[in-house]
C-alpha positions in Angstrom: -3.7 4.0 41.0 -4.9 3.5 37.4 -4.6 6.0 34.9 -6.8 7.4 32.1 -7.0 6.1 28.5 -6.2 9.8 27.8 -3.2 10.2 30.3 -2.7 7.0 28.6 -2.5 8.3 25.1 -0.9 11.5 25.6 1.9 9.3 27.7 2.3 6.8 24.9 6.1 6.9 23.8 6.6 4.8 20.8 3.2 6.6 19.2 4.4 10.2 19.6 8.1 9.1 18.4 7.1 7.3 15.4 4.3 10.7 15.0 7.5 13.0 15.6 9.9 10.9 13.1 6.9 11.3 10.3 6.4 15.4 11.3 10.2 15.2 11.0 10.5 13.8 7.9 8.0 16.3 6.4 9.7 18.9 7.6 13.0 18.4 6.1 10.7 17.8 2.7 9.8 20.7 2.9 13.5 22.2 3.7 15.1 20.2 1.1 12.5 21.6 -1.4 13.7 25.4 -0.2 17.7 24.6 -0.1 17.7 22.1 -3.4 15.1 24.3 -5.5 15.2 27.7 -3.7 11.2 27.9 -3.5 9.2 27.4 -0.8 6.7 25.1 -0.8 5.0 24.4 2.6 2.2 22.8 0.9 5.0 19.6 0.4 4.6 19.1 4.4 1.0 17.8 3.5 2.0 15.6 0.3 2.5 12.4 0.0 6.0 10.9 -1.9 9.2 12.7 -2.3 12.4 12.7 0.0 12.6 11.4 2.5 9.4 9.1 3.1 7.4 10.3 5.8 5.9 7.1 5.9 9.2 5.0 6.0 10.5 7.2 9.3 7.0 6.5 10.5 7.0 3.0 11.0 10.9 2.6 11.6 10.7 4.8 14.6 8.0 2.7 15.8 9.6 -1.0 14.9 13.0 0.4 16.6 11.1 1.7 19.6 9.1 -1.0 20.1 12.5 -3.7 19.1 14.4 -1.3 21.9 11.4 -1.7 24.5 10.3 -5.5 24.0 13.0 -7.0 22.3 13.4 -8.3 18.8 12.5 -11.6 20.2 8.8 -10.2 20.8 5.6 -11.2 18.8 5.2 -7.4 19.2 8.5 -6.6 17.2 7.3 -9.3 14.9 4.3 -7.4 14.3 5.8 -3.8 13.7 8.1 -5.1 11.6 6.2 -7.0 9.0 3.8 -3.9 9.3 7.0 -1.4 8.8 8.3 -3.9 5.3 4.6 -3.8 4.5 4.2 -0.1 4.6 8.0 0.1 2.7 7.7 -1.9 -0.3 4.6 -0.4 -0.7 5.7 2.9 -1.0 8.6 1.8 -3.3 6.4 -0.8 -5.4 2.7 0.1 -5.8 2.7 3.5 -5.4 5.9 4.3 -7.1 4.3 2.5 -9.9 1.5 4.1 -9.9 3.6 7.6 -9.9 4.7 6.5 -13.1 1.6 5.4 -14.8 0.2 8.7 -13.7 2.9 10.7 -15.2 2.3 8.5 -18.2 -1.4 8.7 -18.6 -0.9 12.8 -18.1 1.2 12.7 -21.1 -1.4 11.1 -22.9 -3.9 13.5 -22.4 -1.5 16.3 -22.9 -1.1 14.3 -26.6 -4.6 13.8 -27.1 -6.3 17.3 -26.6 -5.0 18.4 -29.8 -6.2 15.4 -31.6 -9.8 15.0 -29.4 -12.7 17.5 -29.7 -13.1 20.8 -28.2 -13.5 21.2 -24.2 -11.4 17.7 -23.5 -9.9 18.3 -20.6 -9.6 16.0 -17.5 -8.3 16.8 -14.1 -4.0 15.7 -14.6 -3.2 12.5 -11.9 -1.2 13.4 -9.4 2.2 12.4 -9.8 4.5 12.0 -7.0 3.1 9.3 -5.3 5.6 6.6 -4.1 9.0 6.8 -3.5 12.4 5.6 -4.8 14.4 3.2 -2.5 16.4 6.2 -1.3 13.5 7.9 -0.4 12.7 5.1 1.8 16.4 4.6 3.0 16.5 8.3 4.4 13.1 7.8 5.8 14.3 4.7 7.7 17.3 6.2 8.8 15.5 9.4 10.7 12.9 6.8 12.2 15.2 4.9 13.5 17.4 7.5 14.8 14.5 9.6 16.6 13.5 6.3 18.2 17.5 6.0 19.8 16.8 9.4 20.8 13.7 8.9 22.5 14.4 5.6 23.7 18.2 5.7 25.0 18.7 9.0 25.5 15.5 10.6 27.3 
């Protein structure tokens, strides 16, 4: 008896944990924001950067599912797991950096409307890009730990 890609997709573990880590993740942004700041911001679930990386519980979930399922002796692990340090130093390199430079070149403009004509004002960058290697650590450690759930437990 064969089954359908869509029973097939809707019965793919290591996809919806690594989905749930990342929902997770946003989630307790989203909290954090509330308990750290007292103001709620449920826009943060859609946003990109801040604690903990979305993106980091994302792919760890999936590694450690997948390391848990094949084996970490699997081309398959070998995959997921470049693909997860990929995904990682990019969050805490490139678009960390780019955070920064944004915040920088926001300055900027702030310093140059009142030297600059009349009417200069361009859109600010958005900031909060990347994420700090505790961001990522946090991240990490919820992906991993929704995939032990999912995979040793249920």
């Amino acid at each position: 008896m064969t089954t359908s890609p869509l029973d097939d997709l809707l019965g793919n573990r290591w996809l919806w944990t690594a989905v749930l880590a990342s929902t997770g993740a946003q989630v307790l942004k989203v909290l954090l924001i509330l308990l750290l700041e007292r103001r709620w911001r449920p826009e943060a679930f859609m946003e990109t950067g801040g604690m903990p990386s979305s993106h980091s519980a994302m792919v760890a979930a999936l590694t450690t599912g997948v390391a848990i399922t094949q084996g970490i002796g699997s081309p398959l692990f070998a995959a997921s797991a470049v693909f997860a340090l990929i995904v990682m130093y990019d969050a805490t390199g490139v678009r960390h950096s780019s955070g920064v430079q944004a915040r920088l070149l926001n300055d900027l403009v702030e310093e140059l409307r009142t030297v600059v004509r009349e009417g200069f004002a361009p859109l600010p960058l958005r900031v909060l890009l990347g994420h700090t290697y505790l961001e990522v650590l946090v991240g990490t450690l919820i992906g991993v730990g929704m995939a032990f759930v999912a995979f040793r437990v249920l």
